[in-house]
N, C-alpha and C positions, 0 to 999 in steps of 0.2 A: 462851467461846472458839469452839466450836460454831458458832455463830450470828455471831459474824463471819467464821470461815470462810467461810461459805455467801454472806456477803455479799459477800466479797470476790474469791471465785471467780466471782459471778453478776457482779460488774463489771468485772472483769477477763475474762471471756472473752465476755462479752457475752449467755452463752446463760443462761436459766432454770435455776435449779438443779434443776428440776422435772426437766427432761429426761436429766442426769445420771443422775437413779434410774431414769427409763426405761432409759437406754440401759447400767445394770448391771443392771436386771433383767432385761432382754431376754438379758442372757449365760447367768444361770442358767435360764430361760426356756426358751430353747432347748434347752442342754444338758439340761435334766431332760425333756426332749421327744424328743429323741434316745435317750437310755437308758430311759425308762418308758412316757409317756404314747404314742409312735409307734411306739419304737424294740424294747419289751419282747416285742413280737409274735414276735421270733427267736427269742428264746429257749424259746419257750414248745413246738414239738416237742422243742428237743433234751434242751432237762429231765424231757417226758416221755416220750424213748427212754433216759434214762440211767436213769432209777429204774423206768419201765413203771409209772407211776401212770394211773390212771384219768385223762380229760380233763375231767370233769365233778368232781371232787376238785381238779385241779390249778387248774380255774377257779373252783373255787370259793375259793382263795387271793386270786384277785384279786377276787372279789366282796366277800371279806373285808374288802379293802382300800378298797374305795370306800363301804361302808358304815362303818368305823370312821372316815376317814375324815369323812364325813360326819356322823358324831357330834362327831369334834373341832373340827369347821369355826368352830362359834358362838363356841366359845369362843376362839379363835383373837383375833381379834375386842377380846372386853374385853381381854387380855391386851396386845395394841398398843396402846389404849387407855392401859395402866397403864405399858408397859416403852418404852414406842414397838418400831417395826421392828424396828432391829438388832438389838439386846439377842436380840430372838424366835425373827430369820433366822440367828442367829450356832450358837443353840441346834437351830434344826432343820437345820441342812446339818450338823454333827456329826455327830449323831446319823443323816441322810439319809445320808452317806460312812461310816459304822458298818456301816449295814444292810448295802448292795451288799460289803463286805468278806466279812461274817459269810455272806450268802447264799452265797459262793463255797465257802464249807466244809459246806454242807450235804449231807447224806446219808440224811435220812428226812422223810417227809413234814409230819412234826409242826416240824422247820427252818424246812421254806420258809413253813410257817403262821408260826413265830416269827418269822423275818426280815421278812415281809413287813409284820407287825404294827408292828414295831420301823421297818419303811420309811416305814407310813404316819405317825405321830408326825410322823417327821423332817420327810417331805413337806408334811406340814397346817402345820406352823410352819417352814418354811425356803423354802417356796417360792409356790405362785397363791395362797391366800388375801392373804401376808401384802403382794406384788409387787400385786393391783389392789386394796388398800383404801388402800395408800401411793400407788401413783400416782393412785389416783382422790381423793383428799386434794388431792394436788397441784395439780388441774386442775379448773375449771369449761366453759369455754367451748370449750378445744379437749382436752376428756376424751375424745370418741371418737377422736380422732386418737390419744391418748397412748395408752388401750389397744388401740386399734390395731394401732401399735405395737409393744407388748408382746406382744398375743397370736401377733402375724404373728412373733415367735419361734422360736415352737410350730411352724407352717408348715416353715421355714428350718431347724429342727434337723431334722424329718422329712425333709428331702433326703438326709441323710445313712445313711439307714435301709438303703442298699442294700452301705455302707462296712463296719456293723456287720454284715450277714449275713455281708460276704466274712470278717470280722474274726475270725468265731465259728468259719467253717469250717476258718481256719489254724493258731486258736490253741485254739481249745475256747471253751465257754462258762464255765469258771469263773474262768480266766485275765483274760478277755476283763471278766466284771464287778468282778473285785477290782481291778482298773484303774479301772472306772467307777467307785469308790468313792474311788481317791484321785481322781481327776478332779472328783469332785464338790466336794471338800474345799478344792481349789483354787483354783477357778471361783466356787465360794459364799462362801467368805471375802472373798473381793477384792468381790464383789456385794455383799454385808452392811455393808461398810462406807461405801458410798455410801446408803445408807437413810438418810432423816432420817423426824421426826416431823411433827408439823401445820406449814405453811409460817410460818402466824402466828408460831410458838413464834421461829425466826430475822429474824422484819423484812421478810416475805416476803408474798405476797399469790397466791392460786391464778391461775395461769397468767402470772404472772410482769405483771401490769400495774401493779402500782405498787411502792413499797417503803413499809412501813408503820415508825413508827418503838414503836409502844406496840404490841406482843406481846400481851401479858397484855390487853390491853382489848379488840382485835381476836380473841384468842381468845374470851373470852367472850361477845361479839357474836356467835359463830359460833354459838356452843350459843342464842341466843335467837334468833337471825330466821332465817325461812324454814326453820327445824328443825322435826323431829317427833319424840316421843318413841318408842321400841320398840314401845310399848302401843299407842298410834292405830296404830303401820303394820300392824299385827298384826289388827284389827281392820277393815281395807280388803280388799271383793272383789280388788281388786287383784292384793293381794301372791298372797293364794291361789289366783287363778286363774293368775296366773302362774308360780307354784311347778310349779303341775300342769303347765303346759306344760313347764317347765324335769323335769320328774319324767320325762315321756314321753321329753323329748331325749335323757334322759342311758340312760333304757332301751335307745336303738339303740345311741346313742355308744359304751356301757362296752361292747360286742363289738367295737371297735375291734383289740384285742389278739387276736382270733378271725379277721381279716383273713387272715392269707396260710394259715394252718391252711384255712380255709374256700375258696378260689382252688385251693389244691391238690387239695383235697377234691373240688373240679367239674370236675378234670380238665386246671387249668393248669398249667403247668409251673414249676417255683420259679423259677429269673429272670425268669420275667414276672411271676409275682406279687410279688417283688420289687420290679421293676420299677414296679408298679401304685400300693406304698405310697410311693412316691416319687413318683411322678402324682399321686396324691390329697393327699401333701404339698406338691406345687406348688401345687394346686387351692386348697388350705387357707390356704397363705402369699397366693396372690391375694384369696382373699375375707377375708380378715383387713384385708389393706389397703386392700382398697375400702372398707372400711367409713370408714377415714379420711379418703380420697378425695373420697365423693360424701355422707359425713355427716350432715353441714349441707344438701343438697338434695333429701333426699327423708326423709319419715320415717321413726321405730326400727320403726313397727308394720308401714310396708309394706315396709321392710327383711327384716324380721323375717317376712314371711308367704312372701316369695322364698326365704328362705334354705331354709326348712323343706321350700319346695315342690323346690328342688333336692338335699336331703336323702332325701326321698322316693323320688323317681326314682334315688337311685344304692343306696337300699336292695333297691327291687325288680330292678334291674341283675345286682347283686349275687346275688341270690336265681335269677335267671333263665339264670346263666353256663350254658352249654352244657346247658339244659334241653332236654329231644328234646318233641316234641310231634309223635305220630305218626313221617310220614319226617321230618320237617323239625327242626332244631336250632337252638338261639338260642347262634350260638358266640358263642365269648370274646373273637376279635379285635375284635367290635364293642361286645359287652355291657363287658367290664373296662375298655375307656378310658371309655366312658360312667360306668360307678359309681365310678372313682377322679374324677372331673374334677366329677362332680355332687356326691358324696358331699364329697369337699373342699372345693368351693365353698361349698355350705349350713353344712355343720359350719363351718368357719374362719369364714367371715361372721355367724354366731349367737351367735360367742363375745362380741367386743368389744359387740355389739348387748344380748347379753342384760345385760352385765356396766355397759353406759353407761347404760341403761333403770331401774337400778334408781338410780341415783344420781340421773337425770334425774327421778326420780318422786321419791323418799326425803331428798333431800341429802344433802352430808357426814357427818352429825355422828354414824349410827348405819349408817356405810357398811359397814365392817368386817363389825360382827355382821349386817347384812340379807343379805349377799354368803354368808356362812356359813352360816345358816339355810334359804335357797336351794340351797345346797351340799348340807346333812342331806337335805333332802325330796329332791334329786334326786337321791342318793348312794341310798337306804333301794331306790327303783326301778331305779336303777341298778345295783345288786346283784345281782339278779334276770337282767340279761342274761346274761352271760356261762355262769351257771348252768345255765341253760333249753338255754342253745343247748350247751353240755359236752356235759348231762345227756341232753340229743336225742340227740346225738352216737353217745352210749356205747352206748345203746340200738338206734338204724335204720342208722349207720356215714353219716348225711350232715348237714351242716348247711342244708340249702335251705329247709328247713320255718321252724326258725327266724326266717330273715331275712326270709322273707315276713311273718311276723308282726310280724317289728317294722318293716316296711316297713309296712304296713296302722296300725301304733302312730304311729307320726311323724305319716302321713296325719290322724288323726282329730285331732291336735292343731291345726291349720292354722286348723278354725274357734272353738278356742279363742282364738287368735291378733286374729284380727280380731272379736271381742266386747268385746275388753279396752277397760277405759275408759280415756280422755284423761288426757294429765297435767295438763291444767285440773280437771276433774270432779275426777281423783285429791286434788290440793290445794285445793280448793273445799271437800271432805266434811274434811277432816284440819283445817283450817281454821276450822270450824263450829263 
């Protein structure tokens, strides 16, 4: 029934039903971009003037989270593999609109550890794992476009990041997330039910160029040509030199949530800083979309070596806000648009790149788990920032040190970057 659905919606309105799942994952996408991955940064003084927790404790909550996280990623993975999508997204957005409920009733610090633990689950199975190993199933040829797409989401809920501070200040912050939680509930279901499984399974063919009528056959052709097992891609410099890079990115990245905490901290005012993560969420929503854009004309590697390099620059930006050297000072009206506009750009542009790179290398068949596995190694580092930078914190009363550091972190990745071998050589050795 299924699968002439799918057939029949793909003739009837003409469009790939490929694009369908993009454009309900891009719903939950955003929304979970808005509330956590851009948007969770609000919250994060007012939780620690309600309870007067340490910030280096409190970030450590979210380090929590990107390291468990990153344990559940793999599995993530075989799990679509056995249930398909839905079945997985249906189970993590529950449980994801559980957490933000339960978080609202917290009152000690061992809560916010429980809720968040109870978040990440939700997270790891309802939402990025399970959204680019399905669309990247879907699409061969115009994959960087579709997650493109998807990620440029992420961008697009982060606009809204200035709605959510006003939101927090009228209504409180616990009101404010037991909201997000029904919100989540509603937005993810309606998303989950647009998830299908492998295209073959319905008569369908990645990116919508033919219609196949033998499923079963064309699936199993999938698992034999131009596939590699776990084991060879595990065994390619490749994967792990790429990991490493991906491990460095996620080192700056995961201070993400340490944003406007660290702006104020330099002596900017909170609607600019505000202001700023909504810059940087333009920035992010642009380089998301170039990537679909200009894709196909330039390559992932030298894509890939720009983004990092404007990454760079909005780390040391960042780091440099209203720094005195001598008489002279490096204000903010010029430093903050610079690190939200680069910072956004590199970050949003690396996503779709790093996430189309792997498929482009790896193929379909063991997309899922290679996406996850990438996830864990970048997750286990990325733990580590937010920590570092608290734990500075709590200590000297600034974060500047920090940022330098992982400005200097990013840098040294760039010539990782351009060492990486070709996805010729790559499937030449896998091949042998």
């Amino acid at each position: 029934v299924i699968k002439q659905e799918s057939k029949q919606k793909n003739h009837k309105s003409g469009i790939f039903y490929g694009w369908w799942i993009v454009g309900a994952g891009s719903a939950i996408q955003g929304y979970t971009s808005l509330v956590f991955y851009r948007g969770f940064t609000a919250f994060f003084d007012p939780i620690v003037e309600t309870f007067g927790w340490s910030r280096a404790a409190t970030a450590g909550a979210l380090s929590l989270q990107r390291t468990e996280g990153g344990m559940i990623s793999p599995f993530v993975g075989i799990l679509l593999e056995k249930f398909g999508p839905r079945k997985v997204m249906i189970f993590g957005v529950f449980v994801t609109g559980l957490s933000f409920i339960l978080m609202s009733k917290i009152t000690t610090l061992w809560h916010f550890y429980a809720t968040i633990s109870l978040l990440t689950i939700g997270m790891s199975f309802g939402t990025f794992i399970v959204l680019v190993a399905t669309v990247g199933d879907w699409f061969n040829r115009k994959r960087k476009l579709a997650l493109s797409i998807l990620m440029s989401a992420s961008g697009a809920g982060g606009l809204a990041v200035p709605i959510l501070v006003t939101s927090i200040e009228n209504f409180g912050w616990r009101d404010v997330i037991f909201g997000i939680g029904i919100g989540f509930w509603l937005i993810g279901f309606i998303s989950a039910s647009f998830m299908r499984h492998h295209p073959e399974q319905y008569g369908l063919s990645p990116d919508g160029d033919k219609l196949v009528e033998d499923g079963k056959k064309i699936t199993k052709n999938l698992k034999n040509k131009n596939e590699f097992s776990l084991k060879q891609i595990l065994k390619t410099r490749f994967f792990w030199q790429f990991s490493i890079v991906i491990a460095f990115a996620q080192l700056v990245t995961s201070t993400n949530l340490l944003h406007m905490p660290a702006l104020t901290n330099f002596g900017v005012p909170i609607y600019i800083a505000g202001l700023s993560i909504a810059g940087l969420a333009l920035g992010d929503l642009i380089g998301r979309l170039s990537i679909g854009v200009i894709g196909e004309k330039i390559s992932s590697k030298t894509m890939l070596i720009l983004s990092f390099s404007l990454l760079t620059i909005g780390a040391f930006s960042l780091a440099f806000v209203n720094f005195k050297i001598g008489n002279f000072v490096l204000e903010s009206k010029y430093l903050v648009p610079i690190f939200a506009i680069c910072w956004g750009l590199g970050f949003g542009s690396s996503i779709p790149l790093r996430l189309s790179m792997l498929a482009d290398y790896f193929g379909r068949k063991n997309y899922g788990t290679i996406v996850g596995l990438t996830s864990t190694i970048g997750a286990i580092s990325g733990a580590l920032g937010p920590i570092f930078a608290g734990l500075y914190f709590d200590i000297t009363g600034s974060y500047r040190f920090p940022f330098l550091i992982l400005g200097i972190t990013v840098a040294i990745s760039i010539p990782l970057i351009i060492s990486l071998q070709s996805i010729k050589t790559v499937k030449e050795i896998l091949s042998s």
